[in-house]
NUKOL-853187 format. One record per residue (C-alpha): residue number from 1; x, y, z. Coordinates in Angstrom, 2 decimals. Example, Ala and Ser with C-alpha at 12.3 -4.5 7.8 and 13.67 -1.06 7.14 Angstrom:
<rs>
<1,<12.30,-4.50,7.80>>
<2,<13.67,-1.06,7.14>>
</rs>
This chain:
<rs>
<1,<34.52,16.63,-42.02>>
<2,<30.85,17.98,-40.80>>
<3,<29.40,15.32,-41.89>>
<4,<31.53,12.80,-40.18>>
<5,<31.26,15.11,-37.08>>
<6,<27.38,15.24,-36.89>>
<7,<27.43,11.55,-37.18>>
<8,<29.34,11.29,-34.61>>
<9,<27.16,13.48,-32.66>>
<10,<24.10,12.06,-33.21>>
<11,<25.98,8.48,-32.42>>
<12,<26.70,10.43,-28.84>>
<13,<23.53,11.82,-28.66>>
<14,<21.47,8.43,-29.15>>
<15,<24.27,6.94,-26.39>>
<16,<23.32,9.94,-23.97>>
<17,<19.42,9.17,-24.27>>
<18,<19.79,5.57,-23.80>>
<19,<21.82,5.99,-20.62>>
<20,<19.32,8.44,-19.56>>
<21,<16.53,5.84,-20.21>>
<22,<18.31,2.97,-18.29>>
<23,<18.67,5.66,-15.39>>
<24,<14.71,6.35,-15.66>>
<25,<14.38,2.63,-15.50>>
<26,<16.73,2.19,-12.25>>
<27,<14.87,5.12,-10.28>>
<28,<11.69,4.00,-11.05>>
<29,<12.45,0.30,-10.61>>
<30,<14.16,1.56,-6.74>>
<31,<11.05,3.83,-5.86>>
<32,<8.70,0.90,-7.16>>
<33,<10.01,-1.34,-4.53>>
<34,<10.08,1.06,-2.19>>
<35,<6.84,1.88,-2.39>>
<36,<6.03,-1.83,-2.14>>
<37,<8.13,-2.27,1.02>>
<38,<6.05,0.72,2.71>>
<39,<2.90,-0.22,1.73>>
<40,<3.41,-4.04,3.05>>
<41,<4.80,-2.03,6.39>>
<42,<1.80,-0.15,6.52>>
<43,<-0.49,-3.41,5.76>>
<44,<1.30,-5.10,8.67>>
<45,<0.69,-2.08,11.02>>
<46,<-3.06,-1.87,9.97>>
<47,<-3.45,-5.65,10.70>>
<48,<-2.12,-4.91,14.34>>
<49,<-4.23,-2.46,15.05>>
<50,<-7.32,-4.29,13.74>>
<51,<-6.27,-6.92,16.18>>
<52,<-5.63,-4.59,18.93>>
<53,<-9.18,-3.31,18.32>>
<54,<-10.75,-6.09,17.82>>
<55,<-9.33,-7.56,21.25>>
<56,<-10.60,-4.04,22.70>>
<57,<-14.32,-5.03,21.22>>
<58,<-13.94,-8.52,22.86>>
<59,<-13.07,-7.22,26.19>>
<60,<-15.62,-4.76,26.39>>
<61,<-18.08,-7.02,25.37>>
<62,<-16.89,-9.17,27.98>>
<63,<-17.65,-7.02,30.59>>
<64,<-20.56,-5.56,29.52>>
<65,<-22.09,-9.66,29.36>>
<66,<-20.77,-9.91,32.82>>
<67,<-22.01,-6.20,33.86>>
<68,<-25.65,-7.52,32.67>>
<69,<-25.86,-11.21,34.40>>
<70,<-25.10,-9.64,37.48>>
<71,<-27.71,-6.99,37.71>>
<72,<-29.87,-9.71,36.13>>
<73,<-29.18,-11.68,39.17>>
<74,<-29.65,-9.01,41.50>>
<75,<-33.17,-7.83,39.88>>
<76,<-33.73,-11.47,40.60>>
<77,<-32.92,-11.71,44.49>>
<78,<-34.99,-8.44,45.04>>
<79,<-37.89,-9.82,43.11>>
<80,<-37.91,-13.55,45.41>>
<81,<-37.15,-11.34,48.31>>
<82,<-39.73,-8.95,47.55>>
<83,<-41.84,-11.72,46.91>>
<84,<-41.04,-13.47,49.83>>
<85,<-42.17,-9.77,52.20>>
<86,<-45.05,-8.72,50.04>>
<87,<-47.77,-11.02,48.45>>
<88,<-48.31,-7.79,46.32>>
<89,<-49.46,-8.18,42.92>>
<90,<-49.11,-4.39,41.88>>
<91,<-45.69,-4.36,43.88>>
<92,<-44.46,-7.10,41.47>>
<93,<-46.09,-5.70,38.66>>
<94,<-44.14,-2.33,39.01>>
<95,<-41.03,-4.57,39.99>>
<96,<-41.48,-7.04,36.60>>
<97,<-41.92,-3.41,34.44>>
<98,<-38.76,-1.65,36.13>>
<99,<-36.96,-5.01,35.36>>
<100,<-38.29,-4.87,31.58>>
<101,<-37.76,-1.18,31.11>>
<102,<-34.08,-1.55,32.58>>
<103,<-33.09,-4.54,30.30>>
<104,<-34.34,-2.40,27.32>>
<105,<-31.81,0.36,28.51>>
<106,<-29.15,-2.20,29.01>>
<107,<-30.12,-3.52,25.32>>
<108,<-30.34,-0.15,23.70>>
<109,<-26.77,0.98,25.49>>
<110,<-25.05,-2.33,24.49>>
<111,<-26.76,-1.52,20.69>>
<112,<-24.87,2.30,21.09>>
<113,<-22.03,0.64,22.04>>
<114,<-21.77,-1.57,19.29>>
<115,<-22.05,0.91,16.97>>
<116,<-20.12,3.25,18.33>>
<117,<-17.27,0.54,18.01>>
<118,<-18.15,-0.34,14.46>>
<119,<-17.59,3.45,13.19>>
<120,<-14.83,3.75,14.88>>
<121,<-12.96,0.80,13.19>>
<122,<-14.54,1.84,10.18>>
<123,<-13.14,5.22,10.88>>
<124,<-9.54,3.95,11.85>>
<125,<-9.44,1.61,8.46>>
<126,<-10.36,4.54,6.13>>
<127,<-8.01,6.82,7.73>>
<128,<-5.20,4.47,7.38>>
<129,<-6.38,3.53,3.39>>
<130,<-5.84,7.71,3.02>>
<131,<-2.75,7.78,4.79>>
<132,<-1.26,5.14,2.61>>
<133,<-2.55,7.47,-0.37>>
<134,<-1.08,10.02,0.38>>
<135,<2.17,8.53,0.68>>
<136,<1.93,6.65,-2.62>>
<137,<1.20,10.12,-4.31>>
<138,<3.82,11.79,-2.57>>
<139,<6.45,8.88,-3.74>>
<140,<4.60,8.97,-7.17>>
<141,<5.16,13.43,-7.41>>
<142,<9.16,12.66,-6.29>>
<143,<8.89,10.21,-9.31>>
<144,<7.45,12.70,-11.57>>
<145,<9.67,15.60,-10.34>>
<146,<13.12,13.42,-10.85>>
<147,<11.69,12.28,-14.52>>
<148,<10.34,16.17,-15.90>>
<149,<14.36,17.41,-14.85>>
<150,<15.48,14.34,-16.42>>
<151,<13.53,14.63,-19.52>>
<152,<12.58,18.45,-19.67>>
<153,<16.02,19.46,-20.36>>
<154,<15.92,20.57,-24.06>>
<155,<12.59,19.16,-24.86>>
<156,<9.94,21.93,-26.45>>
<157,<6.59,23.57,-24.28>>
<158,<4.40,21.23,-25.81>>
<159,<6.64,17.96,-24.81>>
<160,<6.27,18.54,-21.14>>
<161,<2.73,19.33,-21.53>>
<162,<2.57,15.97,-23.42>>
<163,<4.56,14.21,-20.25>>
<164,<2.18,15.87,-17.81>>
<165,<-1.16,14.85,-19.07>>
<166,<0.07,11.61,-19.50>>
<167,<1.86,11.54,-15.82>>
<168,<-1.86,12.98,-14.19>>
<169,<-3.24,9.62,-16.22>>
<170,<-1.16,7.39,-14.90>>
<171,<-0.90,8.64,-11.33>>
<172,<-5.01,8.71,-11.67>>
<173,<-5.14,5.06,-12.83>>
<174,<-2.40,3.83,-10.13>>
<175,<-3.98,5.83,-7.23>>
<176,<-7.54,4.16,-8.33>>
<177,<-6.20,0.96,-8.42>>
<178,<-4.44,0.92,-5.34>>
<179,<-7.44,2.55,-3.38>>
<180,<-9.84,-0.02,-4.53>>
<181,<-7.95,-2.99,-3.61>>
<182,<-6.64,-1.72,-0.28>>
<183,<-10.43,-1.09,0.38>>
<184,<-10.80,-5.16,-0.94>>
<185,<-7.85,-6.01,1.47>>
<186,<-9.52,-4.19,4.66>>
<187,<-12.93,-5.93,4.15>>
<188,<-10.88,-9.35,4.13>>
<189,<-11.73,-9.54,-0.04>>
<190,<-8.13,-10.06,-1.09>>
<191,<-5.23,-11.71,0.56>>
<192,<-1.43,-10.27,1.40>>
<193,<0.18,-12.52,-1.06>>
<194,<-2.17,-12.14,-3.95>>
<195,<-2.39,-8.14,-3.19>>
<196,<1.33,-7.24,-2.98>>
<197,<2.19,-9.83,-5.89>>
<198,<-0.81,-8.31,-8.54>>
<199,<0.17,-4.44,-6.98>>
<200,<3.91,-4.89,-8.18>>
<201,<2.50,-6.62,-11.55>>
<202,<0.23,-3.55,-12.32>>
<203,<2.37,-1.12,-11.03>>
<204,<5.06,-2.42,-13.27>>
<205,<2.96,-2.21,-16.24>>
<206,<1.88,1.12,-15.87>>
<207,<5.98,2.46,-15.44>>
<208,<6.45,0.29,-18.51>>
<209,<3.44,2.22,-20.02>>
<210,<4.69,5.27,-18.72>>
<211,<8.23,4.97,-20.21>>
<212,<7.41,3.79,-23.59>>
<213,<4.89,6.87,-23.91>>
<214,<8.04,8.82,-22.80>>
<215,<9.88,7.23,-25.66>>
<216,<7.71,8.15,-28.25>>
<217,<7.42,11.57,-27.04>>
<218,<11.07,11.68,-26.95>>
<219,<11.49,10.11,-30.42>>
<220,<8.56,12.09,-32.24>>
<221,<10.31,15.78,-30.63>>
<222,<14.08,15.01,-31.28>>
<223,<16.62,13.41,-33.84>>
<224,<17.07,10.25,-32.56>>
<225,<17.99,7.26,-34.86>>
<226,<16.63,3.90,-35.52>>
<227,<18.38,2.43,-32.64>>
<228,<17.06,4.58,-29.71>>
<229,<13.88,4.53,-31.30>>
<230,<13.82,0.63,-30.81>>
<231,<14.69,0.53,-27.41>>
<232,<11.43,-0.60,-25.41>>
<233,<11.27,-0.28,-21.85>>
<234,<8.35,-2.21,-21.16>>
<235,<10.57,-5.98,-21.55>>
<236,<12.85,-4.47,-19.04>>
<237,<10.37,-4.09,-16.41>>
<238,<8.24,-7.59,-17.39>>
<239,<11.83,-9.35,-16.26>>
<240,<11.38,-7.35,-12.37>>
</rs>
């Protein structure tokens, strides 16, 4: 009679794990796209406001270009007319080094300018490439927090110092990862289609990672049979 009992326990209790690793699977798989969706947002929003900016750049450039041909053009009516009252030559001397000393200025301003745009889109990309970050590891700790009450519930100390470590990893990798080719992305190195396609991919992977670690962490601290011991998360997410 106890022995058909604690069969039929650990029967229950290898039916209870597997349902709470096919709920892992559908949280994670719903927070992956999710934070797929956001990050495309976000791409799309940083593409408008490089465009807005770089409009901005055009347009002041513009008008500085039109700002400079027409004091060009009136340095050059004072010179002829100067020319034209005074036969001179150290009046148009000091005239021909004002001109030269004002189209430096002009030059060095339009160089400040310049630049002063340049860090400022520089500034505005990286900002955004943080921003998106943080959200990621914000999603990523929600993740963590829903899987540690999922999973910490009768496991030993040492098992949820095992799931951390290996959590901190895999956040570190994914946070890495998606830095870098943001960073590509902004630069023009990798392309919307190609980033948000190889982002899922990897992503993917590293739940799949994540989950069969869990697994075996699960398996090696608790009295699960053969057939909760063979269940591998990983195929699931390849099929996403």
């Amino acid at each position: 009679m106890v022995y058909t009992l604690t069969i039929k326990w650990q029967k229950t209790k290898d039916i209870i794990i597997i349902i709470i690793i096919i709920i892992i699977i559908i949280i994670i798989t719903i927070i992956t796209n999710i934070i797929i969706i956001i990050i495309i947002i976000i791409i799309i929003i940083i593409i408008i406001i490089i465009i807005i900016i770089i409009i901005i750049i055009i347009i002041i450039i513009i008008i500085i270009i039109i700002i400079i041909i027409i004091i060009i053009i009136i340095i050059i009516i004072i010179i002829i007319t100067i020319i034209i009252i005074s036969s001179s030559i150290i009046i148009i001397i000091i005239i021909i080094i004002i001109i030269i000393i004002i189209i430096i200025i002009i030059i060095i301003i339009i160089i400040i300018i310049i630049i002063i745009i340049i860090i400022i889109v520089v500034v505005v990309v990286v900002v955004v490439v943080v921003v998106v970050v943080v959200i990621i590891i914000i999603i990523i700790i929600i993740i963590i927090i829903i899987i540690i009450i999922i999973i910490s519930s009768g496991s030993s100390s040492s098992n949820i110092i095992i799931i951390i470590i290996i959590i901190i990893i895999i956040i570190i990798i994914i946070i890495i990862y998606i830095t870098i080719v943001l960073i590509l992305y902004m630069f023009g190195l990798a392309t919307i289609g190609a980033w948000s396609t190889d982002i899922k991919k990897n992503f993917l992977r590293y739940c799949a990672l994540f989950c069969d670690i869990i697994i075996l962490v699960i398996g090696q601290y608790s009295d699960m049979s053969s057939l909760a011991q063979g269940v591998s998360i990983s195929a699931m997410f390849m099929l996403l």
